[in-house]
N, C-alpha and C positions, 0 to 999 in steps of 0.2 A: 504494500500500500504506500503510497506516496502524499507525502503533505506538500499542496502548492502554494505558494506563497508568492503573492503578485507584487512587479517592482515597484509600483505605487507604495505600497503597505511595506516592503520594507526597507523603504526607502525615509519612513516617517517612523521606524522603529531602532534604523541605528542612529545614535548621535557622537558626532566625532569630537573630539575636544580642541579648544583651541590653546592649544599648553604652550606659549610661545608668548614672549613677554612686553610686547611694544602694539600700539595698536597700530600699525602702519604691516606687520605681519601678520596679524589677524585678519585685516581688509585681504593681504593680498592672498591668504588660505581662501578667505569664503569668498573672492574672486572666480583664484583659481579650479575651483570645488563648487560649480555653481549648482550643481544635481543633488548635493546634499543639502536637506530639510531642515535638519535638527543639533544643534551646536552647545558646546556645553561650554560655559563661560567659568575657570577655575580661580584659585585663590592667586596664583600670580600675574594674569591677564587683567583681574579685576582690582590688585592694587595700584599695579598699573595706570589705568583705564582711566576707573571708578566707572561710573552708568553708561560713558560715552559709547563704549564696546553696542553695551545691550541697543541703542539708540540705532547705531551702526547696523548692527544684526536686523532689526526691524523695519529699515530702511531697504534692504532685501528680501523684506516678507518671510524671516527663517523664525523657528521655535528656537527659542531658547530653556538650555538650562543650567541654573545658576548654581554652582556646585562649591560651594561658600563652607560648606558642612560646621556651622553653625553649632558654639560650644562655651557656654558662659551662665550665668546666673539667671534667674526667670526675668529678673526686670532688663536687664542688658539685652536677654533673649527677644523679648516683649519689642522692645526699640528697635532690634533690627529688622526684624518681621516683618513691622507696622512698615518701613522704608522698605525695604525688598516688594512687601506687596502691590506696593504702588505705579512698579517699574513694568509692571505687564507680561511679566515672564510665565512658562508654563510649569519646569520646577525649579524647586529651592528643598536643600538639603541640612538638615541639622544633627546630630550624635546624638543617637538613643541615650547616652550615657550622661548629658544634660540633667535626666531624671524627669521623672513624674511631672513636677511644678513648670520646670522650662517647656515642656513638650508643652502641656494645656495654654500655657503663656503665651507659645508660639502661635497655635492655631488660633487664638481668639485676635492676635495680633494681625497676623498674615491678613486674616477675612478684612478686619477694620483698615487697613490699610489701603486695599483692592477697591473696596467699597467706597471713602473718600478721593480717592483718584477714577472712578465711575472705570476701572478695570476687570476683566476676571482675575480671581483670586488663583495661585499659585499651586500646582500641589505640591504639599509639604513634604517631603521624604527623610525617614531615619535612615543616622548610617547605623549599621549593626555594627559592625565591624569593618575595619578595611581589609581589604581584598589581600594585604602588602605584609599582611600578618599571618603568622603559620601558627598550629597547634602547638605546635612545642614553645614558640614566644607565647601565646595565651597562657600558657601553662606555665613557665616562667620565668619568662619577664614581666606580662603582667600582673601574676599571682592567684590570676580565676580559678578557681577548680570546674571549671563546668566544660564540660566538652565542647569541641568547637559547634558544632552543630544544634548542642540544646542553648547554648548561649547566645548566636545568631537567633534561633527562634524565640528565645527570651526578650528579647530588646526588641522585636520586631509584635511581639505580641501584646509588651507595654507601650510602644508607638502608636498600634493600632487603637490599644485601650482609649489612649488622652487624645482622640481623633485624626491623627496619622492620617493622610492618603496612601502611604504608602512604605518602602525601605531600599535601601540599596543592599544587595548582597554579595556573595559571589554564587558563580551559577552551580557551584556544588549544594548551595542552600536551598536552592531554587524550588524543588520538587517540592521539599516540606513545605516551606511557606507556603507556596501553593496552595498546595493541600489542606492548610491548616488556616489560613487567614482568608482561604476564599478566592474568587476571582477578580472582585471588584478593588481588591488592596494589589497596588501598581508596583510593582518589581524593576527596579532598575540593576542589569550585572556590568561592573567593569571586570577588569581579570578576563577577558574575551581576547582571544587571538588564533587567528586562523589557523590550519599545520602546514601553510607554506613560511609562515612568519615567526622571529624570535619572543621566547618569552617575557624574556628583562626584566624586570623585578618581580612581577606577580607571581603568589606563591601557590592560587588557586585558580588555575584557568581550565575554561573551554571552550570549544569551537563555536562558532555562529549558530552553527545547524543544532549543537549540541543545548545550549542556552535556551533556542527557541522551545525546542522540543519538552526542554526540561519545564518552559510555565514561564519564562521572563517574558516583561510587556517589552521595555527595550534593551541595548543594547550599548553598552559605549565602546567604542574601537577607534581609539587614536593612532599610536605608532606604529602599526602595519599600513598605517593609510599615510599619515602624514609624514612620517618617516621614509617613506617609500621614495625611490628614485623618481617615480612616476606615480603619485599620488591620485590623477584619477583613474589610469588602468587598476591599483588596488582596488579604488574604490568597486569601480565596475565587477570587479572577478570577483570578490564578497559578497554583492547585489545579484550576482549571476548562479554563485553555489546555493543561494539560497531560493530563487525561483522554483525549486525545484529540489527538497529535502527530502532524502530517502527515507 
């Protein structure tokens, strides 16, 4: 049986990142890259930048998402929210590890913000954990006793609780969350990289075909693409393996 997957759709489900630190190279990726949709705005492009990026992005009619991963006190948490939700973006991310008080902080924040700029509101996404961390550092370096797996789904399940849209994982998580949170809670995997492409730091990857299959909504895949000698032939050969998932 074959799962088909048409280039429209996944075309709006990978988002590549602009990890590159000047906005005069960002212009000239989402120039050069005009076929992709969905663009993730990170913590050095956007110190960088500040909003001008996101303004930029939207003057080309792309999705943005704002991958801030948001981590501080409820009220600090509260203030940046209120401003991220006002920018029109489609997600923004915050660390389940915030806790209880900052997650609810956020969400009532994000809305109120959306709302006085007459925008849609964002959805919110928990990190569970990054992708860049292996069992054995959870274990310790940073002192969890909980398995890698029941603790991704733990922070993904307290996310959900305080109103979450959704989580980032890695796509080894993917299945449970799934399973467990439901359809309508939004999965975003990095740690995604093709098997023509190097791993480089991720310590939990899988393949496009394999993430989808697994239950993720998208997809982030930077540096097989943007790294690539020829960045939109990557692009295209990614888009192509997937039209058509065994």
């Amino acid at each position: 049986m074959l799962l088909v997957v048409s280039c429209m759709n996944t075309s709006e489900r990978i988002i590549v990142p602009l990890d590159v630190p000047t906005l005069e190279e960002a212009i000239a990726l989402v120039e050069g890259l005009d076929q992709v949709r969905f663009w993730k705005v990170g913590l050095e492009l956007f110190v960088s930048t500040g909003p001008k990026i996101l303004e930029v992005l939207k003057t080309h009619s792309k999705r943005i998402f704002l991958d801030l991963k948001l981590h501080d006190i409820p009220n600090t948490i509260a203030g940046a929210c209120r401003v991220a939700g006002s920018f029109g973006i489609d997600l923004l991310t915050i660390h389940a590890t915030s806790g209880r008080d900052a997650l609810k902080a956020a969400t009532e924040a994000v809305q109120a913000g959306a709302a006085a700029s007459g925008v849609k509101p964002p959805k919110l996404i928990a990190v569970s954990l990054l992708t860049s961390i292996s069992s054995r550092q959870l274990a310790f370096d940073l002192k969890i006793p909980l398995e890698l797996p029941e603790y991704t789904l733990e922070m993904a399940l307290m996310a959900q609780e305080m109103g979450l849209d959704g989580a980032v994982c890695s796509p080894q998580e993917v299945a449970q969350l799934r399973q467990t949170c439901g359809d309508d809670f939004v999965l975003v995997c990095p740690g995604i990289r093709p098997t023509w492409s190097d791993v480089d730091d991720q310590k939990r990857v899988f393949t496009p075909a394999q993430a989808l299959h697994s239950g993720a909504d998208y997809l982030v895949i930077g540096r097989p693409i943007t790294a690539s000698t020829n960045p939109e032939l990557a692009w295209k050969r990614i888009c192509d393996e997937l039209i058509t998932v065994p």
